[in-house]
DOZA-35808 format. One record per residue (C-alpha): x, y, z; residue number from 1; residue in one letter. Coordinates in steps of 0.2 Angstrom, whole numbers, plus 2048, in hexadecimal, padded with zeros to 3 digits. Layout:
{node {X, Y, Z}, NUM, 'a'}
...
//
This chain:
{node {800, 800, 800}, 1, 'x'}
{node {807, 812, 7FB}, 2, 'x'}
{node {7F8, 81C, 7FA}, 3, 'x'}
{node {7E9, 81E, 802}, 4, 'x'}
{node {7DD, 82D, 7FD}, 5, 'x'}
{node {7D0, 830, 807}, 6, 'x'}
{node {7C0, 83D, 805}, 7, 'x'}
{node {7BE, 840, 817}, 8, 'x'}
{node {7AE, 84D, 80F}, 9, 'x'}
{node {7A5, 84E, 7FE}, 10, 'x'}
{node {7A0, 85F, 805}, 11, 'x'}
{node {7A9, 86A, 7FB}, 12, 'x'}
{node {7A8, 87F, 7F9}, 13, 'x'}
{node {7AC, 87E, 7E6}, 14, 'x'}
{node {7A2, 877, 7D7}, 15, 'x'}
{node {7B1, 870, 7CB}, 16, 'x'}
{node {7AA, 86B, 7BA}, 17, 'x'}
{node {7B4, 85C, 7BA}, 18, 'x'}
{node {7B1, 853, 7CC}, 19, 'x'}
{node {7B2, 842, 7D0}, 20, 'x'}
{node {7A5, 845, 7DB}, 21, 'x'}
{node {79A, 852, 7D5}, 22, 'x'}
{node {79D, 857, 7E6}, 23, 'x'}
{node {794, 869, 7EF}, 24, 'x'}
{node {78F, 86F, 7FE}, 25, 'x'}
{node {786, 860, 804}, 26, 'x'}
{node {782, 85D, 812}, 27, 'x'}
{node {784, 847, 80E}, 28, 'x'}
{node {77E, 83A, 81A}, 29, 'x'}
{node {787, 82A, 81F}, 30, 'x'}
{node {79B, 835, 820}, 31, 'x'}
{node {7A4, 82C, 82C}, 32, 'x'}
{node {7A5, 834, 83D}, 33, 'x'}
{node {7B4, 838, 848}, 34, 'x'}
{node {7B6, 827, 851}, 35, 'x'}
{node {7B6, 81F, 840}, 36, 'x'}
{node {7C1, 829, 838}, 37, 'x'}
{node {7CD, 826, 845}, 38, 'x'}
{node {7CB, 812, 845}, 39, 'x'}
{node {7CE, 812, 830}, 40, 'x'}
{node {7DF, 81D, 834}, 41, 'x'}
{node {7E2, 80C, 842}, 42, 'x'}
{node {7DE, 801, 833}, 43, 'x'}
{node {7E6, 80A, 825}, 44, 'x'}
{node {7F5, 809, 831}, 45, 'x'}
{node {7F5, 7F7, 832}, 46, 'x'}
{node {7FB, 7F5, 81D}, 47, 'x'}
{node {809, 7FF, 820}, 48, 'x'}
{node {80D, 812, 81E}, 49, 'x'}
{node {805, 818, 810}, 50, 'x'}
{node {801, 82A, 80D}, 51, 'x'}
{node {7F1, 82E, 810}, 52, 'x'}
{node {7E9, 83D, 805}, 53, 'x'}
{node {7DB, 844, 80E}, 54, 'x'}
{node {7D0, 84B, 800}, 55, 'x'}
{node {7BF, 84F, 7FD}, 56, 'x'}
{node {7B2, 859, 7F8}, 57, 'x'}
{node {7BE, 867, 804}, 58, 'x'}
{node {7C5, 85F, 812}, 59, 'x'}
{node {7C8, 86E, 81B}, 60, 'x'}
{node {7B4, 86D, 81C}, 61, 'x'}
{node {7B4, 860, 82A}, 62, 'x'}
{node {7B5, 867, 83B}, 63, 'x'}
{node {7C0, 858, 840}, 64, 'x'}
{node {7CE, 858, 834}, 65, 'x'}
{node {7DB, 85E, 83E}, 66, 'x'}
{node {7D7, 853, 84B}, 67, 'x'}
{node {7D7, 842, 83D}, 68, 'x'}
{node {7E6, 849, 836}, 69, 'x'}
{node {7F1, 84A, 845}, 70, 'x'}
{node {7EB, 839, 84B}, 71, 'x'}
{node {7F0, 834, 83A}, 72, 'x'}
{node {802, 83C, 83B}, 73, 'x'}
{node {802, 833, 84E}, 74, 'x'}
{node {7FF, 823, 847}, 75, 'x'}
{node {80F, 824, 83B}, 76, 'x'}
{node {806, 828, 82C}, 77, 'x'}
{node {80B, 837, 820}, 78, 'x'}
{node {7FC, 840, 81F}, 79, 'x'}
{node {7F9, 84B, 80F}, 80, 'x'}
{node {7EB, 858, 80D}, 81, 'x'}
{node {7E1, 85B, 7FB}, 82, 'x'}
{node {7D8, 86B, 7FE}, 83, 'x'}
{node {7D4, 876, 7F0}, 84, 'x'}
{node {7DC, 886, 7F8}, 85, 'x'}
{node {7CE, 892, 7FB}, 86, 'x'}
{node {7CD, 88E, 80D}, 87, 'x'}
{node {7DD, 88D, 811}, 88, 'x'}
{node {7DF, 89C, 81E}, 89, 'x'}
{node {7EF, 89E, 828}, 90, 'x'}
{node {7E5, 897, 836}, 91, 'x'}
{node {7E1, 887, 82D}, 92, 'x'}
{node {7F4, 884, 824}, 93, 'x'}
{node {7FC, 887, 836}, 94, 'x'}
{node {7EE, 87B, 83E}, 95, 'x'}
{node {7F2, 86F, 82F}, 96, 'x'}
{node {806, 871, 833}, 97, 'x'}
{node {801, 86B, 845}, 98, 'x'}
{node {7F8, 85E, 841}, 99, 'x'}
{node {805, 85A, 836}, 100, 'x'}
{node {800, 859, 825}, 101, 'x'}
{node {80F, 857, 81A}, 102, 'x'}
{node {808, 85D, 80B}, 103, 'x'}
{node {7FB, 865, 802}, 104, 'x'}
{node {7F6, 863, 7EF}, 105, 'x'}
{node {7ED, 874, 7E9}, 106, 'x'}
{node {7E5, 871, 7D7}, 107, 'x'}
{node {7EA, 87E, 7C9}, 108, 'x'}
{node {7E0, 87B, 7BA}, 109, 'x'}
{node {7E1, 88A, 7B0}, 110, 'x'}
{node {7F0, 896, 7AD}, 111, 'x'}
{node {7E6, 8A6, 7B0}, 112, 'x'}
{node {7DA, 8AB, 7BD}, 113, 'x'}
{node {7CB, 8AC, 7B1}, 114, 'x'}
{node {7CE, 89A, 7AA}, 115, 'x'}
{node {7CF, 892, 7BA}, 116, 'x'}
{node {7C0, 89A, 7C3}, 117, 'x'}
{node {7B7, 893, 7B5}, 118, 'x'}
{node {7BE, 882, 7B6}, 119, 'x'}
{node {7BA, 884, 7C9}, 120, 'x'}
{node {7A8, 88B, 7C8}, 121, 'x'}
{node {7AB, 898, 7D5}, 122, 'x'}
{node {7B2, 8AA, 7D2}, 123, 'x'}
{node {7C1, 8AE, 7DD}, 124, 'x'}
{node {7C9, 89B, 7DE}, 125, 'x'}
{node {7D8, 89F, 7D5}, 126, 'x'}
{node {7DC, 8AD, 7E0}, 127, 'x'}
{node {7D6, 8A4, 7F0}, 128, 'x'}
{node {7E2, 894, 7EA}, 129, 'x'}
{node {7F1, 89F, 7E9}, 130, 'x'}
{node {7EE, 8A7, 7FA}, 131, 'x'}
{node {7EB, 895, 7FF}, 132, 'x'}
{node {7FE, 891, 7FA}, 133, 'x'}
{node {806, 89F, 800}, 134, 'x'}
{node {7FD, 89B, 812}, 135, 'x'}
{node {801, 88A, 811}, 136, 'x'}
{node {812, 88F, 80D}, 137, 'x'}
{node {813, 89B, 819}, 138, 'x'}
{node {80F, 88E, 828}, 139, 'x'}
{node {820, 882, 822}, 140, 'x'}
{node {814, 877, 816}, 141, 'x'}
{node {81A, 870, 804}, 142, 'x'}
{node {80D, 870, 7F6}, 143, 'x'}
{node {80A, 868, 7E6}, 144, 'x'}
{node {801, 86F, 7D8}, 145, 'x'}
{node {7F4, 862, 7CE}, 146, 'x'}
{node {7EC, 865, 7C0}, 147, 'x'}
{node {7E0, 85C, 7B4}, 148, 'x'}
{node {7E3, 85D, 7A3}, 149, 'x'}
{node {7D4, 85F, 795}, 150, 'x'}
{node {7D1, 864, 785}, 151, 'x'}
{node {7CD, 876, 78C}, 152, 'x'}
{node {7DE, 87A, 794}, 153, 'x'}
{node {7EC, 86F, 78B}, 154, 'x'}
{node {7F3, 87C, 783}, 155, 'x'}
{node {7F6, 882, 796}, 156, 'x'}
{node {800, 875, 7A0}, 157, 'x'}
{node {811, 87D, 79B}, 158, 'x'}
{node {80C, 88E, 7A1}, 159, 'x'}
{node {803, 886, 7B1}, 160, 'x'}
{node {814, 87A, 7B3}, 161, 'x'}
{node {81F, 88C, 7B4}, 162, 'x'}
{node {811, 892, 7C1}, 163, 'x'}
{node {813, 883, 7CA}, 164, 'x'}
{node {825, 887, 7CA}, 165, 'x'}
{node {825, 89A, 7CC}, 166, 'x'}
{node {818, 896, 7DC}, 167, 'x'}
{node {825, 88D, 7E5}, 168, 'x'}
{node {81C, 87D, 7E3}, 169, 'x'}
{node {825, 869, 7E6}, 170, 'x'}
{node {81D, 861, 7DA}, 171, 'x'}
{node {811, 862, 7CB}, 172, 'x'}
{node {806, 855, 7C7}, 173, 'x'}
{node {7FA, 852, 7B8}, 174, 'x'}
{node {7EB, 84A, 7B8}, 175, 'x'}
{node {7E1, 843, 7A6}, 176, 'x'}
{node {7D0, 845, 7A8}, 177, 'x'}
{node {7C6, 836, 7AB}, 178, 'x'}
{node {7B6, 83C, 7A8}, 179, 'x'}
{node {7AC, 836, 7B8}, 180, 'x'}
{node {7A0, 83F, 7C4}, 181, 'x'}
{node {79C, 850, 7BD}, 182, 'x'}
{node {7AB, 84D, 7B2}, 183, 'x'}
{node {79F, 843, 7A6}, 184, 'x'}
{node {796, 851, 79F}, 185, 'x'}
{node {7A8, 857, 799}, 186, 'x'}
{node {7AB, 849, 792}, 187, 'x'}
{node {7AE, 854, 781}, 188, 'x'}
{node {7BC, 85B, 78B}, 189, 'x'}
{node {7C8, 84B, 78B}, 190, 'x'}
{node {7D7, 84B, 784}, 191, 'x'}
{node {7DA, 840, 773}, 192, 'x'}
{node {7E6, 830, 774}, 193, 'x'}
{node {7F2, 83B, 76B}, 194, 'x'}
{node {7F0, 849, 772}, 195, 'x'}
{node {7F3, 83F, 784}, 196, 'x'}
{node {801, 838, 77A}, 197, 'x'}
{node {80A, 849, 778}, 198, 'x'}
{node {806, 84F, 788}, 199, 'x'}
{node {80E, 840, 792}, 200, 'x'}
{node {81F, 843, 786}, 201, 'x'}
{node {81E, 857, 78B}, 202, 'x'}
{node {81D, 850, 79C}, 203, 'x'}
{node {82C, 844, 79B}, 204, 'x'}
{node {836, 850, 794}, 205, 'x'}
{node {833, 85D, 7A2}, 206, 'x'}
{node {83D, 851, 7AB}, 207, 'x'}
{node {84D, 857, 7AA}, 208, 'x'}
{node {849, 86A, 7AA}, 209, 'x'}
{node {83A, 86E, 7B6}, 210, 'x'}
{node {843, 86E, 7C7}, 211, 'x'}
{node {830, 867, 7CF}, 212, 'x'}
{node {82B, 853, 7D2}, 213, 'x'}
{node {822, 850, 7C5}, 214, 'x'}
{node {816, 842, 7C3}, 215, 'x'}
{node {806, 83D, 7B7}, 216, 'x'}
{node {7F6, 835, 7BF}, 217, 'x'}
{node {7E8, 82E, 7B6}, 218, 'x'}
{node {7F4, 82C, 7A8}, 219, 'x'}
{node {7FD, 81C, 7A9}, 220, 'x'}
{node {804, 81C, 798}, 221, 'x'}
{node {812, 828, 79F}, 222, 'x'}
{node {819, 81A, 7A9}, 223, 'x'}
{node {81C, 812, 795}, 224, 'x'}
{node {820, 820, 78E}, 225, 'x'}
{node {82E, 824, 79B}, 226, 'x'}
{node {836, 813, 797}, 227, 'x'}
{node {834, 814, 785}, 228, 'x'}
{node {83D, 827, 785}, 229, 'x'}
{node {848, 81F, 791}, 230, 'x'}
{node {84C, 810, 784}, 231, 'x'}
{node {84F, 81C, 776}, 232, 'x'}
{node {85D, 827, 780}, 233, 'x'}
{node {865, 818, 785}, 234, 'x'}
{node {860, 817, 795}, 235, 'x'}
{node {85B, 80B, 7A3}, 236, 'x'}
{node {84D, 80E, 7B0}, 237, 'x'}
{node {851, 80F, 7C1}, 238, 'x'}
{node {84F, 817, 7D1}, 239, 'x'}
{node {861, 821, 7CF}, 240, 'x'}
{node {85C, 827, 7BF}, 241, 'x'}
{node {847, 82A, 7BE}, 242, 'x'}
{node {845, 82B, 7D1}, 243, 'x'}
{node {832, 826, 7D6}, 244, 'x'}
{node {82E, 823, 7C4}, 245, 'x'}
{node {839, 811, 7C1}, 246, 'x'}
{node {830, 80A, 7D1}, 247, 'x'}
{node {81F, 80E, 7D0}, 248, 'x'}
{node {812, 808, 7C2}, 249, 'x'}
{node {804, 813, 7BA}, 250, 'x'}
{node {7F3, 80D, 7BF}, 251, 'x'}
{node {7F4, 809, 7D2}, 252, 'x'}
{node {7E3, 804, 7D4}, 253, 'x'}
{node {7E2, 7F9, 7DE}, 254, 'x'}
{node {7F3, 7F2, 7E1}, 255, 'x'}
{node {7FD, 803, 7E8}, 256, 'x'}
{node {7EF, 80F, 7EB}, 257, 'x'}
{node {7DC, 80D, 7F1}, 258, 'x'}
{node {7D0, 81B, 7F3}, 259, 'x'}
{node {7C3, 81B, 802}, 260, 'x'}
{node {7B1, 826, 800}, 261, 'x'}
{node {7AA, 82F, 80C}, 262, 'x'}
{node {79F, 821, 812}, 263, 'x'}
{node {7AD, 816, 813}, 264, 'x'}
{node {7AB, 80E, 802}, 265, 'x'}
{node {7BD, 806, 7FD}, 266, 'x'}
{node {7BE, 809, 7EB}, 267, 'x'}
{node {7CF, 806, 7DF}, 268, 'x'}
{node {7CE, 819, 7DE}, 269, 'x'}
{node {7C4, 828, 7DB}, 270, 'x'}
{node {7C0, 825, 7C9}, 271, 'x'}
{node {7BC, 813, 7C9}, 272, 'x'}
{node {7AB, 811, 7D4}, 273, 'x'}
{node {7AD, 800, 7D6}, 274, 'x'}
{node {7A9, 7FC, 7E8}, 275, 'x'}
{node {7B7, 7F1, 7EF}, 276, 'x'}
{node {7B2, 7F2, 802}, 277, 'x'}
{node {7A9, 7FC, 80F}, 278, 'x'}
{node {7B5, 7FE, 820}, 279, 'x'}
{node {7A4, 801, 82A}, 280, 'x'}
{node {7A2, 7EF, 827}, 281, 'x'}
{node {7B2, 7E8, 824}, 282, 'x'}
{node {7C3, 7EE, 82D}, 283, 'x'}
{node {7CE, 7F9, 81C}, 284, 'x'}
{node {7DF, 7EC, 820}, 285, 'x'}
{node {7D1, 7DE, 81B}, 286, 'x'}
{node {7CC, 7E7, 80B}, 287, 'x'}
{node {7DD, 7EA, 806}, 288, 'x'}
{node {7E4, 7DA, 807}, 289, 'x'}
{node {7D6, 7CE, 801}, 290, 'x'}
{node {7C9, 7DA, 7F7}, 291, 'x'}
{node {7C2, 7D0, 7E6}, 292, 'x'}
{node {7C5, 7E0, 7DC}, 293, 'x'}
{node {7D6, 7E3, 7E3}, 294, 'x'}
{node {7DB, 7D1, 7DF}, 295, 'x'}
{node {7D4, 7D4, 7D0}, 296, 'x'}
{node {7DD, 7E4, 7CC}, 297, 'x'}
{node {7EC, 7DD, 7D1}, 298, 'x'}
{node {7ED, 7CB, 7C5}, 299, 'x'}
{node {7F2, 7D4, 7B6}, 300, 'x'}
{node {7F0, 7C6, 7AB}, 301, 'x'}
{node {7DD, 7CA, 7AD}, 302, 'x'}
{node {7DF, 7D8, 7A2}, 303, 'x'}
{node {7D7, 7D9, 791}, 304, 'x'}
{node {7D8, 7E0, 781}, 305, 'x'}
{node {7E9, 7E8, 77B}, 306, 'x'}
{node {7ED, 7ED, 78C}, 307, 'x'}
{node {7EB, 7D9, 791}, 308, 'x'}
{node {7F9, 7D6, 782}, 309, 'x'}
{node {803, 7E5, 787}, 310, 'x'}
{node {816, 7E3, 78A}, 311, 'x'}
{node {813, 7F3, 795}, 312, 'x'}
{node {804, 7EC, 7A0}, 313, 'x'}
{node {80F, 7EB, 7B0}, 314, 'x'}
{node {814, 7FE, 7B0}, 315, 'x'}
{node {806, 805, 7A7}, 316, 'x'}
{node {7F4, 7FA, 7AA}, 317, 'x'}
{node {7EA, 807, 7A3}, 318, 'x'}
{node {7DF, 812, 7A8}, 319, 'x'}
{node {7D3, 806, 7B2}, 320, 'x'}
{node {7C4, 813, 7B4}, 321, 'x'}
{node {7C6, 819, 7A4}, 322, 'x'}
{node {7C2, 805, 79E}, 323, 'x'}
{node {7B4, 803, 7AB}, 324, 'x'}
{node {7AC, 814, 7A5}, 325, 'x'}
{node {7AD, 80F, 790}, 326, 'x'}
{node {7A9, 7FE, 793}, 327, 'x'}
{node {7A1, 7F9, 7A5}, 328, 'x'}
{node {7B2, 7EE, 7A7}, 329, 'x'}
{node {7C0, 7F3, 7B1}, 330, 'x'}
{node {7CD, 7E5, 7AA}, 331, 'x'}
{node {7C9, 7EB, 797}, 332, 'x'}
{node {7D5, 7F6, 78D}, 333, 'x'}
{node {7D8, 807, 791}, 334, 'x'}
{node {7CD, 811, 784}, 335, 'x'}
{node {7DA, 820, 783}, 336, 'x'}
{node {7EA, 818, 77F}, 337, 'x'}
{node {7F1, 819, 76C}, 338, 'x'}
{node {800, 80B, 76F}, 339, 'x'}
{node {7FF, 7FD, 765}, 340, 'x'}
{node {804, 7EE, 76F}, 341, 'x'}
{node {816, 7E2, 768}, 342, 'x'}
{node {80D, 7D3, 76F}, 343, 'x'}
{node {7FB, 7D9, 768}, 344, 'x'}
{node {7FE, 7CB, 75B}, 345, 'x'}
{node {806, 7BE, 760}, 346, 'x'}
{node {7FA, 7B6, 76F}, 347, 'x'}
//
């Protein structure tokens, strides 16, 4: 287990055209209560020390977080925070630094003001982000900056990588949009295969100039891409030489990362609403370990289609929500993936 991400709250203070989870200013019935919160963060504890990414809706909406996240911290878990910046007031980012939240990731989807208010529904967020980062920086706490790439603003991810990096950021990370939740009535908005393509080779080639971490989410294919670049220069992957990137895979549904609702619904992650397990019945280190879909996810002989013949299917895997939501499968081929298998033919 490596990542745990949690929405502690669908309540959310933003109306983002492409949520997950069409999330708003509930309230929602069935969130799990402080007691629970604090027995999943015992459980989670038991699989290891994964970082736990307390997301939402807007975490900072739940009276308790503080309190969750320091019992978290307590517990030997490295406990990360996913808020969307607008309420992130010097009290909160010093309250967060004593609870001991490592790190926050602040989304940056637009590379003006005007463009991101409108990705973002709500006048004022890019403004409120930014002050967000510079509190959040101001109380001793590293950021990232995310952003999820569409149709709309591809032109922009150089200009918002060079924000990222002129805002003092650690990292940048890009998400491809899987078009779930309110994210399916823009589905017009997704990227094309080549397009994704060009995008991940940009990416990789950021490696060696942008001074920030840099990772691609929702876009397996980089992990491919990476070792076919890496191929072509001669190169081998390893730790020494590609960092984080030679030891992890792309999708990690499932086998490195798991995501939890706010009911305590286990699902391989946010995207992929298969339910897995629900810890308000079943303890989370149970799930974990013997969960059908997990098993499933993580026999990757079960997978079909190109990426079932692909020589890459151990470090790529495809997009797995993107599969369930074209085809009702999880196992078939990634939709959005151009790569014409070696072994396609050959059995």
């Amino acid at each position: 287990m490596r990542l745990v991400a949690w929405e502690i709250t669908r309540n959310c203070n933003l109306n983002c055209i492409h949520c997950r989870a069409a999330a708003t200013n509930g309230p929602y019935e069935g969130e799990l209560d402080t007691a629970a919160c604090l027995r999943l963060l015992d459980q989670i504890a038991k699989t290891g020390e994964p970082i736990v990414i307390l997301t939402g809706g807007e975490p900072l909406l739940r009276p308790d977080i503080f309190e969750v996240a320091r019992y978290g911290t307590d517990k030997g878990l490295r406990m990360v925070m996913a808020p969307n910046g607008t309420l992130v007031t010097k009290e909160n980012a010093a309250k967060m630094a004593t609870a001991g939240i490592r790190r926050i990731s602040i989304s940056i989807d637009g590379a003006t003001a005007e463009f991101h208010d409108r990705f973002r529904a709500v006048d004022g967020a890019y403004a409120a982000a930014l002050q967000g980062i510079e509190n959040a920086t101001g109380a001793g706490i590293e950021f990232q900056i995310n952003t999820t790439i569409t149709q709309s603003n591809l032109d922009q991810i150089p200009a918002i990588h060079q924000l990222a990096i002129d805002l003092g950021a650690v990292a940048h990370h890009i998400f491809l949009l899987v078009p779930t939740g309110r994210g399916k009535y823009i589905a017009d908005q997704e990227i094309t295969a080549e397009e994704y393509e060009s995008t991940l080779n940009w990416f990789y080639e950021q490696r060696e100039k942008s001074p920030l971490q840099l990772k691609a989410t929702c876009a397996p294919h980089y992990y491919r891409i990476l070792r076919q670049r890496a191929s072509e220069e001669g190169k081998s992957v390893t730790f020494n030489s590609h960092g984080l990137d030679a030891v992890t895979r792309g999708c990690l549904g499932g086998t490195g990362f798991c995501f939890i609702s706010h009911t305590g619904i286990v699902q391989p992650c946010g995207f992929l609403h298969v339910d897995s397990g629900d810890v308000t019945k079943t303890p989370f280190d149970t799930i974990w370990e013997s969960s059908e879909v997990f098993t499933r996810l993580r026999d990757f002989k079960q997978l079909t289609g190109k990426c079932g013949a692909c020589e890459y299917k151990r470090v790529c895997g495809g997009c797995r929500a993107r599969a369930f939501e074209a085809t009702g499968e999880y196992m078939n081929e990634e939709p959005l993936c151009s790569y014409e298998p070696v072994l396609k033919n050959k059995g």
